[in-house]
N, C-alpha and C positions, 0 to 999 in steps of 0.2 A: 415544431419538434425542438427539445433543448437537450442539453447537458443531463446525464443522471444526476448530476450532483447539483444545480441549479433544480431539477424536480422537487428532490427530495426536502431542501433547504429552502423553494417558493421567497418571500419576499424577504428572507433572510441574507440568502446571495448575495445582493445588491449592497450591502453592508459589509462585504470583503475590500476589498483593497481591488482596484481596478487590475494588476499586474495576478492577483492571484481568481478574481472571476474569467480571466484570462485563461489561465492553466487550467481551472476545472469546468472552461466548457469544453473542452477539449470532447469531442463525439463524434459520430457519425453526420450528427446536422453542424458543428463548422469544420468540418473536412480537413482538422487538422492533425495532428500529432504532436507531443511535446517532448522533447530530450532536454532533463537537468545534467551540469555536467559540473561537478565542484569537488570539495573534498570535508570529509566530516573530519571535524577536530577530535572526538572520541568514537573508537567504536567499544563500548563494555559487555559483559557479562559479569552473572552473578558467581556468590562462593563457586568454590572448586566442585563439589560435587553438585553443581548444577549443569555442568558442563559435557555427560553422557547423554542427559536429557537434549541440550543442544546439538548435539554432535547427530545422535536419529534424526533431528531435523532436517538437518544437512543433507541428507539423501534423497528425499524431498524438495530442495530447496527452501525451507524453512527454519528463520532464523539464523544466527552465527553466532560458532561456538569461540570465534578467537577472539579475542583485542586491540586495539591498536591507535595509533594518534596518526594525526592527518595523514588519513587514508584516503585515497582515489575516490570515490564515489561517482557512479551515474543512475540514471533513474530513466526509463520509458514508460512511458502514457501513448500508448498506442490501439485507436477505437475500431474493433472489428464486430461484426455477426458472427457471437459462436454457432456451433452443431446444430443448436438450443433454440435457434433464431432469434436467442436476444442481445440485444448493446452489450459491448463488452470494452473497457477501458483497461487494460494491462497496466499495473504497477509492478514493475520489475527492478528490484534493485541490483547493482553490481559493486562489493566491493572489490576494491583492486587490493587485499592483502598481500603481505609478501607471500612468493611459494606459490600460491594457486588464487585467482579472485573468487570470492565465494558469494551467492547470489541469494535475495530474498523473494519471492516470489509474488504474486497475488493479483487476480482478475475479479475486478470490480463491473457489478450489475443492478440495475432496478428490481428492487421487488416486485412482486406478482401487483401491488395493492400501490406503490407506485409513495410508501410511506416510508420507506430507509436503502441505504444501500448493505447489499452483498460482499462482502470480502469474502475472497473463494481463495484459500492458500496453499500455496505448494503445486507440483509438478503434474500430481492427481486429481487435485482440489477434495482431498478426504478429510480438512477442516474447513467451516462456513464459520463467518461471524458477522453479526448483524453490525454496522455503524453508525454512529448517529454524530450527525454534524454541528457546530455551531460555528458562526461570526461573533468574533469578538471585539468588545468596543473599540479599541485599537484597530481593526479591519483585518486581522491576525483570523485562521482557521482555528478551532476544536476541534479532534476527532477522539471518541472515543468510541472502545469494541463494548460489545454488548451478550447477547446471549451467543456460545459456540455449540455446535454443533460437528459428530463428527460421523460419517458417511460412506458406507465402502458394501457395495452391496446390497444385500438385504439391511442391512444395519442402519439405523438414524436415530444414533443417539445424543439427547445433551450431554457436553463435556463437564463432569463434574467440579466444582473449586478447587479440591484438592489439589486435582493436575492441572487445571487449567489455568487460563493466565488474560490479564487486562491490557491491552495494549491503550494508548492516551500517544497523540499526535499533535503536536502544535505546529504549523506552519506559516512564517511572515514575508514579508517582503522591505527590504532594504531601498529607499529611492535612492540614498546619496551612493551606495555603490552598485544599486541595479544588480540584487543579488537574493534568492531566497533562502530564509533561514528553516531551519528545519530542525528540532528536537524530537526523540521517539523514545519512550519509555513504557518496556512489557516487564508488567509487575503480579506474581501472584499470591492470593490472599493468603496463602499461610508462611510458603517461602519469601516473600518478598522480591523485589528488584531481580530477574532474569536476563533480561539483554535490553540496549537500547545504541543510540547513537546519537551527534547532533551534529549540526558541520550548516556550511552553505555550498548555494550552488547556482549556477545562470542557466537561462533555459532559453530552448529554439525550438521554431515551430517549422513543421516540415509540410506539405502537403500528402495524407493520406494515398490518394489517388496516383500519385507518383512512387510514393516510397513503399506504401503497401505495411505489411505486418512480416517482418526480417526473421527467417527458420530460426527456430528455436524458442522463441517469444512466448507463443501457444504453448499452454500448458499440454500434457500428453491424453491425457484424460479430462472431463469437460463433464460436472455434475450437471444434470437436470435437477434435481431439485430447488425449491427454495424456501 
């Protein structure tokens, strides 16, 4: 048994960077957990009137509507068995804005077919987006989102262009200061540039089995679909 993210990637993996195959085996088979804990040098958003559209997020836990320069930032990677009985790896982002820290949300899984990963977003998970990974010659991650899909009930629909939006992940790893870097840019096709962030961070590994999965982590709601 491996990592979702070493599954879906197969002999690709092994072409990251030792410190970041590291971070993304992170599962239920090496019984570990990860906390980043640094600070992003930009958090942005797009024009002004993009900014209601984030703000609905926000209630959610999806996306953030504010701004700001080195900002607090932490990140859990924490592997549990949802509802669902499947792997589930928590990306929980926190930023620590002034006023209140505002949170990004999203639980990652193996598809049915065992071909890309699940991004499940927000508090509900009533957005899905498919991922697809790459290793880059530098040992550096890709991520980029792929088809969304949005879910609440009876309802399963594709999210149209219009409203929807592309999120593009780059993540490295620093040896001389033992630090990972992290750029995130959500951009959509017609609006352009929506929110993104970049910053570093250092990460510790905890043992699962100890520490367990901390109230509030779990999203409230847990789609079966995929």
């Amino acid at each position: 048994m491996t990592s979702i993210f070493r599954t879906v990637m197969g002999a690709d993996f092994d072409r990251l960077h030792p410190q970041l195959q590291r971070r993304f085996s992170v599962g239920l088979a090496s019984g570990e957990a990860c906390t980043g804990r640094g600070v992003m040098d930009r958090v942005w958003h797009g024009p002004a009137f993009v900014k209601p559209f984030l703000a609905l997020g926000t209630t959610r836990n999806i996306l953030v509507p504010r701004a700001g320069r080195h900002v607090p930032f932490t990140i859990e990677n924490v592997p549990y068995t949802d509802t669902h009985g499947r792997e589930t790896v928590t990306f929980v982002r926190t930023f620590h804005l002034p006023g209140r820290p505002r949170r990004f949300d999203a639980q990652m899984v193996l598809s049915p077919k065992g071909d890309r990963v699940l991004d499940y977003l927000g508090t509900h998970q009533h957005l899905a987006s498919d991922l697809h990974l790459r290793a880059e010659p530098d040992g550096s991650l890709l991520i980029r989102s792929g088809e969304h899909r949005f879910r609440e009930g009876p309802v399963d629909v594709r999210v149209p262009d219009l409203i929807g939006a592309d999120a593009e992940v780059r993540e490295s790893y620093d040896d001389t200061t033992g630090r990972f870097h992290i750029k995130v840019r959500v951009v959509n096709k017609y609006v352009g540039p929506l929110f993104g962030y970049e910053g570093s961070f250092e990460a510790t590994y905890t043992d699962i089995a100890t520490c367990g999965v901390r109230p509030g982590l779990r999203p409230v709601r847990e789609e079966s679909r995929a």
